[in-house]
C-alpha positions in Angstrom: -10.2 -8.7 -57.4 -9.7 -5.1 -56.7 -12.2 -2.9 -58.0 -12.0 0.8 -59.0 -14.3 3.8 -60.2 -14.8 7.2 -59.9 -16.9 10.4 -60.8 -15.8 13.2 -62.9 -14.0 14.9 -60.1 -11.8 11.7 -59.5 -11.5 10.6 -63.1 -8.3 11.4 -64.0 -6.7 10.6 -60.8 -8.6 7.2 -61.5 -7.1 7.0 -64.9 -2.9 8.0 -63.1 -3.9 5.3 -61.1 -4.7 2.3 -64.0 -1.4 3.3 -65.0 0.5 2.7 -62.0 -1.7 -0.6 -61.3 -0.5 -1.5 -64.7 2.9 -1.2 -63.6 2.9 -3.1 -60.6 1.1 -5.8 -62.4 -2.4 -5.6 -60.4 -5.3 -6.9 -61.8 -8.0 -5.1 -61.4 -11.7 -3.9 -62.7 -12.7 -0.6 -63.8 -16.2 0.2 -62.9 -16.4 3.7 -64.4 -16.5 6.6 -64.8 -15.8 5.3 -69.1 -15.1 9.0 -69.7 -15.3 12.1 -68.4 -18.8 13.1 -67.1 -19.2 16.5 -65.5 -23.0 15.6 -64.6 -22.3 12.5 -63.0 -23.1 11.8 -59.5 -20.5 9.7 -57.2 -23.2 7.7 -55.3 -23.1 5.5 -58.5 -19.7 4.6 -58.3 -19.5 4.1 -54.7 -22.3 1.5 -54.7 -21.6 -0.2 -57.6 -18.0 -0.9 -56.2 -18.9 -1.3 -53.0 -21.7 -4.4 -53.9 -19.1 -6.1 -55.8 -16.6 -5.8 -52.9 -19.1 -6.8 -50.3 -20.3 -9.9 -52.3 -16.0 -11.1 -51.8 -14.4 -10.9 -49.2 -11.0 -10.8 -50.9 -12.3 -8.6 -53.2 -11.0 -4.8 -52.5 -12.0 -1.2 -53.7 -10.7 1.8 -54.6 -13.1 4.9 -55.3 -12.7 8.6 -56.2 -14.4 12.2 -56.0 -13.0 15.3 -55.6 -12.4 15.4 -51.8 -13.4 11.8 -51.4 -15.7 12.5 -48.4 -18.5 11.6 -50.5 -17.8 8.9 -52.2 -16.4 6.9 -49.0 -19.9 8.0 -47.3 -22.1 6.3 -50.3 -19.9 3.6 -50.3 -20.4 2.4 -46.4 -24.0 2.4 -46.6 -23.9 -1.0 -48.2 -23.7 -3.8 -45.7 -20.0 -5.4 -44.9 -18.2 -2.4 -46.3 -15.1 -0.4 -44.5 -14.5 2.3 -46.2 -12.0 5.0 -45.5 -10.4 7.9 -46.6 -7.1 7.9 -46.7 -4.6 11.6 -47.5 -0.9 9.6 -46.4 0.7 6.5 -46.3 -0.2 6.3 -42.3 -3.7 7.2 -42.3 -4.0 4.1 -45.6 -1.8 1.8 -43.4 -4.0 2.3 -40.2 -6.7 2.0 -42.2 -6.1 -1.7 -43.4 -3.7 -2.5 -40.2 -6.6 -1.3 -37.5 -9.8 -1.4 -39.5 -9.3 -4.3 -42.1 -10.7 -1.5 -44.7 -11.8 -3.3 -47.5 -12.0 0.2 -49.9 -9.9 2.9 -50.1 -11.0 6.7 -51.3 -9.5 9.0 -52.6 -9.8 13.0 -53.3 -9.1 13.6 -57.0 -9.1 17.6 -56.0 -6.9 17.2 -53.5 -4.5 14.1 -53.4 -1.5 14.6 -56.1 -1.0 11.9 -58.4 2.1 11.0 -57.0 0.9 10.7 -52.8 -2.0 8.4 -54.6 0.6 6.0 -55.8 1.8 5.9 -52.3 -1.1 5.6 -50.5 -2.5 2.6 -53.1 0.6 1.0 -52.2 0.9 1.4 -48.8 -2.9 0.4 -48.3 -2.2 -2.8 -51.0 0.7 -3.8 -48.8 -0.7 -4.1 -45.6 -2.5 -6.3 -43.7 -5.2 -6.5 -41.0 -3.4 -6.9 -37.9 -5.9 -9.5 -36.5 -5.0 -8.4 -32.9 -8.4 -8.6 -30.8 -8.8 -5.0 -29.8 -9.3 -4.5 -33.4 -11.6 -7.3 -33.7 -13.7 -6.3 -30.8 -14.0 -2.5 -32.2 -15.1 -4.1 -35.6 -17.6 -6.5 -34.1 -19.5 -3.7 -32.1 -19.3 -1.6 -35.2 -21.1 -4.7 -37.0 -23.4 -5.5 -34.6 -24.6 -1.7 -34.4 -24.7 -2.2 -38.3 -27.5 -4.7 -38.3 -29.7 -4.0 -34.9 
């Protein structure tokens, strides 16, 4: 399943992107923002996507705030998450080739719409590479993780 949610400062890049996952024919649950919310906070989102994406791991995310720093931050404090913030179709495809990110964020404030669709895509389309440098780099990071 691939998850995505958002804060007010994400929402309507959240909503461009429904629209394009409609498209391509991904399935995929919205976990909120339900409408614009000017007082909402994106620790919310982040966890409540991230849990669900932690709990599968097929299961992939995609979250939104206005630069996406935030939201990416919240979002890797819950145990088993990668999450990374990607701003082109290399930094999205490193992500998920060299990290095996498992949810993708997003800057509403600062991504256009139509970079978004790229980076979704790119990120969708790729694979972990499985090669064991990458393995070993995620295993440290893991072990450091629950010490």
């Amino acid at each position: 399943m691939l998850y995505i949610a958002s804060d007010h400062a994400g929402f309507r890049l959240k909503e461009e992107l429904k629209n394009y996952l409609d498209e391509l024919g991904i399935k995929y649950q919205d976990l909120g923002a339900d409408k614009f919310n000017p007082k909402d906070d994106y620790p919310e989102f982040a966890f409540k996507t991230a849990e669900k994406v932690a709990k599968n791991p097929k299961d992939k995310g995609i979250v939104i705030c206005g630069t996406g720093q935030g939201i990416v931050l919240a979002a890797n404090k819950v145990k088993g998450i990668r999450a990374v913030l990607a701003w082109d179709e290399y930094t999205a495809e490193m992500a998920k080739a060299h990290l095996n990110a498992n949810i993708l964020a997003l800057g509403g404030r600062v991504t256009p719409v139509n970079t978004a669709k790229e980076i979704v895509s790119k990120w969708l389309a790729t694979g972990f590479s499985g090669e064991e440098r990458h393995k070993r780099r995620l295993q440290k990071i893991d072990k450091f993780n629950t010490d």
